[in-house]
Structures are given as C-alpha cells and as structure tokens.
Backbone bond lengths (Angstrom), bond angles and torsions (degrees), N, CA, C in turn:
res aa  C-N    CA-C-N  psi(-1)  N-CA   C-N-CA  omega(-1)  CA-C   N-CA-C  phi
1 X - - - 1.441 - - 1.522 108.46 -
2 X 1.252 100.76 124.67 2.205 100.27 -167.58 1.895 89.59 -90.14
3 X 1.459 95.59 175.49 1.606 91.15 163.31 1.050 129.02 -111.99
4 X 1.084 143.85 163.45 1.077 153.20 -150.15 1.711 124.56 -94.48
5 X 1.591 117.35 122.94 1.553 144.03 -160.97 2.242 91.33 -38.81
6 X 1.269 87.31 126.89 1.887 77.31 165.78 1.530 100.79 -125.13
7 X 0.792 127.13 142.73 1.458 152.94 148.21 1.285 102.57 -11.25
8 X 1.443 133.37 119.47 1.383 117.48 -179.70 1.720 98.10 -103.16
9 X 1.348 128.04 116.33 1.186 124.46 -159.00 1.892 97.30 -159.68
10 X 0.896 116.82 150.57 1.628 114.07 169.73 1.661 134.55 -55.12
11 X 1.294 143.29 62.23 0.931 142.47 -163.36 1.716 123.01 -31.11
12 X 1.215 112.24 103.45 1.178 118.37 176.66 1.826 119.22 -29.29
13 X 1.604 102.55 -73.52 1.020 104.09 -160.57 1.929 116.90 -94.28
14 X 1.390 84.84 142.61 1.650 92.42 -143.98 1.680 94.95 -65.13
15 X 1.029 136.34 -51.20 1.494 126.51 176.28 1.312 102.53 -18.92
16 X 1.523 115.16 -72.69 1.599 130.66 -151.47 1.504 95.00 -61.30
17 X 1.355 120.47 -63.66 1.452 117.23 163.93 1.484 120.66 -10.00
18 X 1.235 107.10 -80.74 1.659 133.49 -169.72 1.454 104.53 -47.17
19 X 1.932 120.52 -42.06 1.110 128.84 174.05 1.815 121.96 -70.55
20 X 1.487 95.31 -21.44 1.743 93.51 177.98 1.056 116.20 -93.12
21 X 1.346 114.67 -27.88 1.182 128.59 171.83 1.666 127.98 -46.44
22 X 1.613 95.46 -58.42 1.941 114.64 158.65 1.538 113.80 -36.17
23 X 1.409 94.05 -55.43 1.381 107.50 -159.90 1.762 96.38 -65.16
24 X 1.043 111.83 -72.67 1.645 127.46 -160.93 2.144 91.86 -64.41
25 X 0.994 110.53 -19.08 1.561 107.12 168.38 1.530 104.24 -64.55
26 X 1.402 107.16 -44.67 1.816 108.70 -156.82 1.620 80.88 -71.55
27 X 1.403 126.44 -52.76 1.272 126.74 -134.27 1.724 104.11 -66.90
28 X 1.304 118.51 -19.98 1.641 129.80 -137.06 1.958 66.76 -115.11
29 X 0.906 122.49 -42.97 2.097 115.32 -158.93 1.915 90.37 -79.49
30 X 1.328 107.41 -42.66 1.494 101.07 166.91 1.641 119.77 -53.99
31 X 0.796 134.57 -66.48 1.231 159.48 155.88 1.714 101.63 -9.24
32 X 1.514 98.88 -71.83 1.481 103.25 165.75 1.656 125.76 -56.54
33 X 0.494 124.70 -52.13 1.728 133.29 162.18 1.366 112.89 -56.03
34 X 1.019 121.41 -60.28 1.715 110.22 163.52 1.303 120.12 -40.98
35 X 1.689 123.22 -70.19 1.749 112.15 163.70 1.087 115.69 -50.49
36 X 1.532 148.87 -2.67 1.166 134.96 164.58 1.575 104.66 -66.89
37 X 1.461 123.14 -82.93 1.128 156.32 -176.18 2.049 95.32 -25.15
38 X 1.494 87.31 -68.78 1.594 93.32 179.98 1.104 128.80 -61.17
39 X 1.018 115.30 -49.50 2.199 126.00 175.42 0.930 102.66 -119.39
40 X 1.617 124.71 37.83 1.764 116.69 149.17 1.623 111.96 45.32
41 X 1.270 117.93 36.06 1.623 124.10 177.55 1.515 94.21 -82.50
42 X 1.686 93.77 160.82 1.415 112.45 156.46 1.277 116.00 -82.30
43 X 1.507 154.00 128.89 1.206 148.77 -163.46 1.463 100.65 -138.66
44 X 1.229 112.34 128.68 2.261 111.85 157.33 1.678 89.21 -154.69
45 X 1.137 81.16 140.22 1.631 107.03 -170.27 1.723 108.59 -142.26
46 X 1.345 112.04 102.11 1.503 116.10 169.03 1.384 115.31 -79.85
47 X 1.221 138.48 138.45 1.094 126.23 139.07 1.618 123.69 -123.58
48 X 1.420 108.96 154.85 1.491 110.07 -164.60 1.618 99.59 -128.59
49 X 1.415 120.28 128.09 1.391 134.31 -147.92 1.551 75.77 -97.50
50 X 1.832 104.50 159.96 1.199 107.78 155.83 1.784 131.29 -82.67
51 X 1.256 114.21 24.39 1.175 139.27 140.80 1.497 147.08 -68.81
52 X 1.700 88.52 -36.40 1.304 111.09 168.81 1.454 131.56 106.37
53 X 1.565 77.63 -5.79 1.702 112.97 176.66 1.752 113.71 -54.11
54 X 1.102 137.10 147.17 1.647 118.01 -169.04 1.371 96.79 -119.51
55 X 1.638 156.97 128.47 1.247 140.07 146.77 1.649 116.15 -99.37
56 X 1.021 116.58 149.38 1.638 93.80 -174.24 1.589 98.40 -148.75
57 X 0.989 134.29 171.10 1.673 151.94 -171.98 1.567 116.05 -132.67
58 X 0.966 147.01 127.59 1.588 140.44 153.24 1.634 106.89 -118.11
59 X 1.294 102.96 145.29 1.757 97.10 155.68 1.162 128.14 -66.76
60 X 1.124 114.07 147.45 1.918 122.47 -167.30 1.731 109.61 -62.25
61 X 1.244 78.47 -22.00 1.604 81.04 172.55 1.482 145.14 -95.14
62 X 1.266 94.43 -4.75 1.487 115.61 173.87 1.732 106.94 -136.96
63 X 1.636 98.68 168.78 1.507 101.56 170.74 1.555 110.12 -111.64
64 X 1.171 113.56 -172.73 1.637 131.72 -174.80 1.274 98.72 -73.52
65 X 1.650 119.58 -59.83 1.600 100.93 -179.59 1.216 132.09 -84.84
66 X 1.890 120.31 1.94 1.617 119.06 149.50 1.439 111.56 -55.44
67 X 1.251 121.15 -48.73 1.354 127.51 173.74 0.944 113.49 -43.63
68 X 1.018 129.75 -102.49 1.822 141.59 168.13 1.784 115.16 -15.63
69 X 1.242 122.58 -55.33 1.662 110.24 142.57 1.252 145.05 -60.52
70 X 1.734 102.02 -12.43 1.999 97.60 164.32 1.364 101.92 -77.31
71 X 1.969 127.22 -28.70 1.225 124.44 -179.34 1.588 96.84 -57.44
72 X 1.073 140.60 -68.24 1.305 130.14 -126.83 1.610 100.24 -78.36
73 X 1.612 107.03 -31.80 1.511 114.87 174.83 1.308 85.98 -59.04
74 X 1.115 120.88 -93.15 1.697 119.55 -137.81 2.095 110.03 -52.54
75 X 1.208 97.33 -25.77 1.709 112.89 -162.38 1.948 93.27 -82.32
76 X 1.127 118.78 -54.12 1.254 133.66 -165.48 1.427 111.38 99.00
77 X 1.693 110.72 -20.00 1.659 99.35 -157.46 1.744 106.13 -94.92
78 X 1.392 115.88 149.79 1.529 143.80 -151.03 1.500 83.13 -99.05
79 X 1.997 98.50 119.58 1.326 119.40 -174.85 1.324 97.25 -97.96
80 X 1.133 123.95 -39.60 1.397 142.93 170.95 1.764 128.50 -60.63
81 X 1.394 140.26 56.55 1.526 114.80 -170.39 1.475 101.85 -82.18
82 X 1.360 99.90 -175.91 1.360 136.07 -158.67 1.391 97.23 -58.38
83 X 1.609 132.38 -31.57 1.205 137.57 -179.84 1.478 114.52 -67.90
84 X 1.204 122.16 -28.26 1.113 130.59 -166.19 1.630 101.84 -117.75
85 X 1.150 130.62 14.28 1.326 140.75 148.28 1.679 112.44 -96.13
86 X 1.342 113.71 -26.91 1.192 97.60 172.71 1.723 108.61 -89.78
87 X 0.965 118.08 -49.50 1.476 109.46 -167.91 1.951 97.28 -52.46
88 X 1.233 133.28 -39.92 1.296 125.41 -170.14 1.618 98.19 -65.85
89 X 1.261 113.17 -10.55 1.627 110.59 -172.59 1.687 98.31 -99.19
90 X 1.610 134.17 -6.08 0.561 110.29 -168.63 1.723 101.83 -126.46
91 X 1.306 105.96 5.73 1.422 129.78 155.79 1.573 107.00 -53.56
92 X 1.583 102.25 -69.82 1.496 107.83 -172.99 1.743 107.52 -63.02
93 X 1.185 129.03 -26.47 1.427 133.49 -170.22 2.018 88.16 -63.11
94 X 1.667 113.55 -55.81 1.283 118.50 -157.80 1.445 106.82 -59.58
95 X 1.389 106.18 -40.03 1.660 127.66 -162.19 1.929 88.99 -61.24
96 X 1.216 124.16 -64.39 1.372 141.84 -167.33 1.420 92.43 -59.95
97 X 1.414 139.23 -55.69 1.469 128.42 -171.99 2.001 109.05 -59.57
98 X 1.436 87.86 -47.09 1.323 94.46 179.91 1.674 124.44 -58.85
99 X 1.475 122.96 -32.40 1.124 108.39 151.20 1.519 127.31 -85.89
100 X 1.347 118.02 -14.96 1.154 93.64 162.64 1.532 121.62 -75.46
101 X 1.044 125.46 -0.58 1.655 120.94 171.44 2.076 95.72 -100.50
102 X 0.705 119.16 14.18 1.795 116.34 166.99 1.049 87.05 -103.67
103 X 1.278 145.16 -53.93 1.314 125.65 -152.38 1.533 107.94 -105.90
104 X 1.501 109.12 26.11 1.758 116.47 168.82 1.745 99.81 -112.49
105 X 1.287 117.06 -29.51 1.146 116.80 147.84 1.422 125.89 -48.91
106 X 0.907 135.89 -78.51 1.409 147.33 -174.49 1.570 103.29 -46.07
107 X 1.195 124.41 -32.87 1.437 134.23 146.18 1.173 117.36 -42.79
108 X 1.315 125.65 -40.93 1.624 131.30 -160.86 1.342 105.55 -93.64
109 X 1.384 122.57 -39.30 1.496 138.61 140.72 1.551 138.56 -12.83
110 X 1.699 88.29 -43.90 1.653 114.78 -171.25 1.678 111.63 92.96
111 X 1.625 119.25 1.24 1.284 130.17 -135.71 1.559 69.91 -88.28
112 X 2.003 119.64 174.23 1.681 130.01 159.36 1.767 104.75 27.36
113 X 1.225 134.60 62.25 1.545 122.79 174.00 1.610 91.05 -119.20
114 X 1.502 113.90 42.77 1.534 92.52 163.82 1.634 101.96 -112.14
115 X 1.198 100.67 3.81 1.811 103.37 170.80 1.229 102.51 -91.02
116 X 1.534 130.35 3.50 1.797 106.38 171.66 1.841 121.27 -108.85
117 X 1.079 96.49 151.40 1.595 95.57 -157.46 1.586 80.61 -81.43
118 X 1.771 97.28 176.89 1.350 104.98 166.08 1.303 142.45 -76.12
119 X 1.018 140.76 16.19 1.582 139.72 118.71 0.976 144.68 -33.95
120 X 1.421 93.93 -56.15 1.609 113.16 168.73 1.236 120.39 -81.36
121 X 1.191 130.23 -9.78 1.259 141.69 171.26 1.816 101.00 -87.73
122 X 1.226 137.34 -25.73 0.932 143.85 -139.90 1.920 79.51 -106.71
123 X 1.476 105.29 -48.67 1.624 111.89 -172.56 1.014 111.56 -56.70
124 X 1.373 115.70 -38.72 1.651 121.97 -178.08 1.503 129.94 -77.56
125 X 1.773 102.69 -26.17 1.077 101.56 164.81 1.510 125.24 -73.77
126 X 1.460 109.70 -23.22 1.664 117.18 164.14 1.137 125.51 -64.20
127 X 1.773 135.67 -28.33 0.766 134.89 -171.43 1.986 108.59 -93.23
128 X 1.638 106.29 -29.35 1.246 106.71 157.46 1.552 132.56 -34.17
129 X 1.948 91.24 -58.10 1.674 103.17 -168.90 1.507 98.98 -64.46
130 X 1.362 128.78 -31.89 1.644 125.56 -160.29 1.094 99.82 -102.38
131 X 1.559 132.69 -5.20 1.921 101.62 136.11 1.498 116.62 -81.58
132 X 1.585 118.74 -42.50 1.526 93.60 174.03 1.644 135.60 -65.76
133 X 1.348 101.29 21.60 1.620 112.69 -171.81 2.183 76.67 -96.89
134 X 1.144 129.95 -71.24 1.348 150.65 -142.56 1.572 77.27 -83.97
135 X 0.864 140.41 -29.62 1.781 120.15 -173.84 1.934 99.84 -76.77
136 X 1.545 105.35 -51.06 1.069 132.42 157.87 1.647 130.44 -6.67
137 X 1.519 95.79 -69.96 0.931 144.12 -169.41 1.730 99.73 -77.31
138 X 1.136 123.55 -47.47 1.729 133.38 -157.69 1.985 92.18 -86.91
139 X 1.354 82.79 -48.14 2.095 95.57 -168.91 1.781 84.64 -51.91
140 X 1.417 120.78 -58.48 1.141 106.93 -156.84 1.658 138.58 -58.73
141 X 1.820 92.97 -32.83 1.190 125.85 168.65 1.995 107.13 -71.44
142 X 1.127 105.29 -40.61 1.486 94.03 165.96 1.541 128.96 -72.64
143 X 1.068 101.03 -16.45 1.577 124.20 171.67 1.703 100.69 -50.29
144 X 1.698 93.91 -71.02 1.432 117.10 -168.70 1.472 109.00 -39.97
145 X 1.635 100.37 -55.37 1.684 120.73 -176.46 1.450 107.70 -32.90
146 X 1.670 91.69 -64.44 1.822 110.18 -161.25 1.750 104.38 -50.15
147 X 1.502 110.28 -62.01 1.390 108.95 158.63 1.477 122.51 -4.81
148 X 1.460 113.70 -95.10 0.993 136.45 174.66 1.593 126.89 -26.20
149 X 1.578 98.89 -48.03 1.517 119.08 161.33 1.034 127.49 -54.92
150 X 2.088 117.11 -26.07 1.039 120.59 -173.48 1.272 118.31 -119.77
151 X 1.650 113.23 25.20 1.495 118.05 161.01 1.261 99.75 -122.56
C-alpha cells in the first residue's frame, strides 16, 4: 500500500511545519550521501531553515569552494559581484590596519622595539612622556579634588 499524493502547499501550522521540515531535511542530506557513496558524485547541499538556522552536507571528497568553482566554470554565471570583491578588499585593508595598530601597541608596552629605528623610537619616547605629564597632571588635580571633598 504506497501513500498517498499531498498537496504541495505551505503548511499552516507551525508545529507540523517544524516537523516536516526535520524530517524532509534528514531525508534530502540522506539522499545526498547516498549519490555520493553510490555514483561517486560530488555533492554540497546548503540548506537554510526558516529560522535561519544553516545545515549543510559536502562529499568527503571535495569541499564547498571546489564545488562552487566547478559551478561557475561549467555555469559561466559570477557568484561573486563587484560588491563582494570590494568588501573582501576591504576586510583585508581592516585586517592589515588592525595589526598594524597591535603591533603599535606592543610598542607602547615596550614589547618587540628592537625593530624600530631611531625616530621612531625617539616618537615613542615623546608620546610616553606626554601621557605621563596628563596622568600626572589628572592624579594631581584629583588630589586637589579629594582635598576639597574632605573639608
């Protein structure tokens, strides 16, 4: 006895949803893994819940972005636009500022300063003395404060 044709239509109620959903998630990642196993395919399969939740599958034998570049070879069409070339360009711009400000820290520290010539060594020692002038400077005035507070 087979079962019976359903209506392919949006399920109202969200339980039942949530439950076909599980189910037909496992069923579709099985599915994928079986044509792997059996006809030695390349397989990656995302799926994105209406939650937002992500589960995804690849074959053991390949990755997501071999995949995704045999698509673009064989497909022709550009997974990548210009938007998403710049922000990755401006990823690496952030990544590069960001160590160079770790390692201007670590300077400020006293930490690696045998890589700075004397200038820069000369800069740092100026910028040292003119916070301990302003640290100096704050202790003293809080000094004054506390005083004040305490007559």
């Amino acid at each position: 006895m087979g079962r019976g044709k359903i209506e392919i239509k949006r399920i109202e109620n969200l339980s039942n949803r949530q439950v076909t959903y599980s189910k037909r998630r496992n069923g579709i990642i099985k599915k994928a893994k079986e044509i792997t196993v059996l006809c030695d395919a390349k397989v990656s399969l995302v799926i994105f819940g209406s939650s937002g939740k992500m589960h995804e599958y690849c074959s053991p034998s390949t990755t997501v972005a071999d995949i995704l570049d045999r698509y673009h070879t064989h497909s022709g069409k550009r997974l990548w636009d210009a938007k998403h070339e710049n922000l990755s360009n401006e990823i690496d711009r952030v990544k590069k500022e960001n160590d160079s400000l770790q390692l201007h820290l670590r300077h400020l520290k006293g930490e690696d300063i045998n890589s700075l010539h004397f200038p820069e060594l000369m800069h740092l020692e100026e910028g040292l003395e003119n916070g301990l002038v302003n640290i100096r400077h704050r202790q003293a005035n809080g000094d004054i404060q506390d005083a004040q507070k305490k007559l």
